[in-house]
C-alpha positions as CSV (number, residue, x, y, z in Angstrom):
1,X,7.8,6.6,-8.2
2,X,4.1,6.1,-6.7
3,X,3.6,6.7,-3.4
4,X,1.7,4.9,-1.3
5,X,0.0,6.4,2.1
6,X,-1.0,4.7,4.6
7,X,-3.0,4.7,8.7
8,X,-0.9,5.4,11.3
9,X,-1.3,2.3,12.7
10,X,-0.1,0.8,9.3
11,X,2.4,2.6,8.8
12,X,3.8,1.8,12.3
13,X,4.8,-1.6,10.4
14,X,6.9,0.6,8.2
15,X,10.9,0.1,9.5
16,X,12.4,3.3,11.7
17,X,14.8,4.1,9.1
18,X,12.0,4.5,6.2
19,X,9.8,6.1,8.3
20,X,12.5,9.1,8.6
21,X,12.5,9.7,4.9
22,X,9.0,9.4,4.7
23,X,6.7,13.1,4.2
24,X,4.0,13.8,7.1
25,X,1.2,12.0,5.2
26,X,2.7,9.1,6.1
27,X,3.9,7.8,2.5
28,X,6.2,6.2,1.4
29,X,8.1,6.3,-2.5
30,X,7.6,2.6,-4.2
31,X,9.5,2.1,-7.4
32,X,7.5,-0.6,-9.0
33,X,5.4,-0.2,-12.0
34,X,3.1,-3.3,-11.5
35,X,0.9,-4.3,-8.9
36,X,2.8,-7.4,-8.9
37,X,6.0,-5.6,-8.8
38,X,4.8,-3.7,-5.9
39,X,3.6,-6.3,-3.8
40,X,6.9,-8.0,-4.1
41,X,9.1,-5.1,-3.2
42,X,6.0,-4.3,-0.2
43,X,7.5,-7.9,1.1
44,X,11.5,-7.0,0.9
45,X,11.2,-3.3,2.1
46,X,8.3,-3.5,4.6
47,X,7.8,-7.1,5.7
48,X,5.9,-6.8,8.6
49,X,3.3,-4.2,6.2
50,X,3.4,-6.9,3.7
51,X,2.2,-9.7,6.0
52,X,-0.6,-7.3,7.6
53,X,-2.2,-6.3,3.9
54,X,-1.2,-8.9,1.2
55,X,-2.2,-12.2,0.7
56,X,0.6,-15.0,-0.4
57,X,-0.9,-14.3,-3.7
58,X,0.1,-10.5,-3.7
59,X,-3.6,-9.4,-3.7
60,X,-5.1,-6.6,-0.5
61,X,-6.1,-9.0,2.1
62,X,-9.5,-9.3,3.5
63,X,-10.3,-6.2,5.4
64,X,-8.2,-3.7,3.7
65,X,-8.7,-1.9,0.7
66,X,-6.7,0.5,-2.0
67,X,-7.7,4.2,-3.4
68,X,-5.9,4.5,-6.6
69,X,-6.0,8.0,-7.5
70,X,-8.8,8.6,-5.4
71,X,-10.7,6.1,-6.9
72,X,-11.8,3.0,-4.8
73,X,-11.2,0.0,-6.0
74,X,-13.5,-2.8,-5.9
75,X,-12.7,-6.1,-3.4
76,X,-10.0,-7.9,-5.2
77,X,-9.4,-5.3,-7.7
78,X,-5.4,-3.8,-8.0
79,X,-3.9,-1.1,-10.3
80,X,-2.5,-2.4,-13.4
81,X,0.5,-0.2,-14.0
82,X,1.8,2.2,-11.6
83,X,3.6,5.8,-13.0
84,X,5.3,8.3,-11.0
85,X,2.2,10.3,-10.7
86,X,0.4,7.7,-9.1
87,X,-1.3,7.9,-5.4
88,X,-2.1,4.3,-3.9
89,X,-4.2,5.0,-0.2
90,X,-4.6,1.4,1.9
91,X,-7.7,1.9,3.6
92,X,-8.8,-0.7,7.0
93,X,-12.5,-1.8,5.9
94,X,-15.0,-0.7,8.0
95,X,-18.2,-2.5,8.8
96,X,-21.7,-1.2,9.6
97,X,-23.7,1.0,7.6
């Protein structure tokens, strides 16, 4: 399974009862192997996560983006397939520079 870690703030929107399984970095196990499978079991599993970071399409909505294997991805960019090895980090965009 990847795991995907996420802000305290996002993972707030994670229900109670996966929250308890989840480790301290505040990730939790997905077992898709797609982006597309991903998004759609982000939308059954975590709703309210879904609705914050995914568009209707299944793509990071505007103001997030993902570290795939410590790689940032560029706007609008997913991973492809997903193994068990796999580390997916949603990041809140920050503005400035």
């Amino acid at each position: 399974m990847a795991s995907m870690t996420l802000s305290s703030s996002l993972f707030d929107l994670v229900p109670e009862k996966e929250r308890a399984h989840a480790r301290a970095r505040k990730s939790v196990s997905l077992t898709a192997r797609t982006w597309p499978e991903a998004a759609r079991e982000l939308r059954i599993r975590f709703p309210q996560l879904a609705q914050r970071i995914l568009t209707e399409s299944g793509s990071v909505a505007e103001g997030f983006l993902l570290a795939f294997n410590g790689a940032l991805l560029a706007r609008g960019e997913a991973p492809r397939n997903l193994a068990t090895e796999d580390e997916i980090h949603v990041l809140a965009q920050m503005a400035g520079g």
